[in-house]
N, C-alpha and C positions, 0 to 999 in steps of 0.2 A: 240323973246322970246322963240322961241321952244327950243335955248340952255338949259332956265334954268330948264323947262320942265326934261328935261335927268337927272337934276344935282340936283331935287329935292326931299325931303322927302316928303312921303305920311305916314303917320301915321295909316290909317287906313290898309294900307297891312301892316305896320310891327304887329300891332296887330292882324289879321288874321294871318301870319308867326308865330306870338307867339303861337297865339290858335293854329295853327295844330302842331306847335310844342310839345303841353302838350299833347294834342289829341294822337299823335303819341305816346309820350311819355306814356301814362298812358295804352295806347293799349300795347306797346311794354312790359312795366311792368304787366301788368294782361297776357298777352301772351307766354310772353317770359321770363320775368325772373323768375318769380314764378317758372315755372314747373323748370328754368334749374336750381333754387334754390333747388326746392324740391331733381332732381336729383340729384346734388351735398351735399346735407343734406343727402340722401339714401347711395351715393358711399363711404360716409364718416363712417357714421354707417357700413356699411359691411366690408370696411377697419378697423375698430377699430374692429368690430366683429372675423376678417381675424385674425388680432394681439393678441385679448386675445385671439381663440382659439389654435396660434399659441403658446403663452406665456404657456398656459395650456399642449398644446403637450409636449411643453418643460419642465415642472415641473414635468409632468407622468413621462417623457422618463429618468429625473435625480434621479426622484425616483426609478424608473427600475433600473436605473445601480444602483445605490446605494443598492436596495433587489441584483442584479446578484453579487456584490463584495460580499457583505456580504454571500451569496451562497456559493460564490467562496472561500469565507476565510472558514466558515464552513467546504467546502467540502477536503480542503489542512488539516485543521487540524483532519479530518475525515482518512484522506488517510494514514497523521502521525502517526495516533495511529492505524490505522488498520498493517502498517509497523510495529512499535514497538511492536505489537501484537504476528507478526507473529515471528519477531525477537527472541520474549521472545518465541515463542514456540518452533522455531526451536533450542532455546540454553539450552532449558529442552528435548527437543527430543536428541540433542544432548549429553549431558550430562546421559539421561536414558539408550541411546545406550552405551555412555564411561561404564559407571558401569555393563548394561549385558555383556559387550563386558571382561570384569574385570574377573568378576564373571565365566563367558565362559572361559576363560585362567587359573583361579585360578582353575577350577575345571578338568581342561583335568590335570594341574599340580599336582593333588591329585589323577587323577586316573592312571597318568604315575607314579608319586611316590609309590602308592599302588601297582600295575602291577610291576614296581621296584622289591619293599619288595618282593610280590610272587614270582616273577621268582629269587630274592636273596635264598629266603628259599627254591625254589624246586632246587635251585643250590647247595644248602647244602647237602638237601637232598638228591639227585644223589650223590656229592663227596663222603658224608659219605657212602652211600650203595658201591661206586667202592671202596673205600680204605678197604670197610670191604670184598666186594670178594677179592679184590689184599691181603689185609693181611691173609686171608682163604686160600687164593692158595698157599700165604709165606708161612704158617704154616707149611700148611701142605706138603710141600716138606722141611723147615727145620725141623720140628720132623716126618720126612715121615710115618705121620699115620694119620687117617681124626681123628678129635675133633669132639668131641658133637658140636651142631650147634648152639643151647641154648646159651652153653659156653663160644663158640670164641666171641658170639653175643654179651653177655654178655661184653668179656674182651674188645672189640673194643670198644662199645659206653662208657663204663668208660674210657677208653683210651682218646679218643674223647671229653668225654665232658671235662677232665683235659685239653685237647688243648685248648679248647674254653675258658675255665677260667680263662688259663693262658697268653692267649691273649686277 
């Protein structure tokens, strides 16, 4: 009988096997799994924590670009009209110079015109005074006798201003 000895159930060690079973079992849960619960309960919070602050970075940073475009379009359409600005001031600078510049031309042309006229009438006035010596000096070698001076002066500028009338 010793074989059946080998080949037999004892009930009471599977019951003990049971109990350290639970035993172990209920140590290993108050021991072990609780904390590595709780840890994985904690890593998961900081991860989720990790995410929304990540998600939040991210909403700042789109709002950010979102103010810097808008910055940026401001700042283009700032530059435009500072451009157009200067544009319109260079095209009245422009234009203010066209008209002194005008005005500077039209006036040298009125003082050459004027200086003209005078040096016209002092050119007159030379001719007539040489034609009245040159006629004084005619005279007076054709009637070889000097004239009143009065007189010749006289007959030349009637003479003279008949020229001028009659041209």
């Amino acid at each position: 009988m010793n074989n059946l000895d080998i080949i037999s159930v004892n009930i009471w060690q599977i019951l003990i096997s049971l109990l350290n079973l639970v035993i172990l079992f209920l140590i290993l849960k108050r021991f072990l799994f609780k904390p590595v619960k709780k840890m994985l309960a904690q890593r998961e919070a900081e991860i989720t924590g990790e995410y929304e602050k990540a998600a939040k970075a991210n909403d700042e940073a789109n709002e950010l670009k979102a103010s810097w475009e808008d910055r940026m379009q401001t700042a283009e359409q700032k530059a435009d009209e500072i451009i157009r600005e200067a544009a319109d001031k260079a095209e009245r600078r422009n234009e203010v110079m066209l008209y002194e510049s005008r005005e500077k031309a039209e006036s040298i042309i009125r003082k050459a015109k004027a200086e003209a006229e005078r040096d016209k009438a002092d050119a007159k006035e030379y001719i007539r005074k040489e034609i009245i010596d040159v006629s004084e000096a005619m005279s007076e070698q054709v009637l070889g006798r000097e004239i009143n001076m009065d007189d010749h002066r006289d007959l030349i500028d009637s003479f003279i201003d008949n020229l001028e009338s009659g041209v």
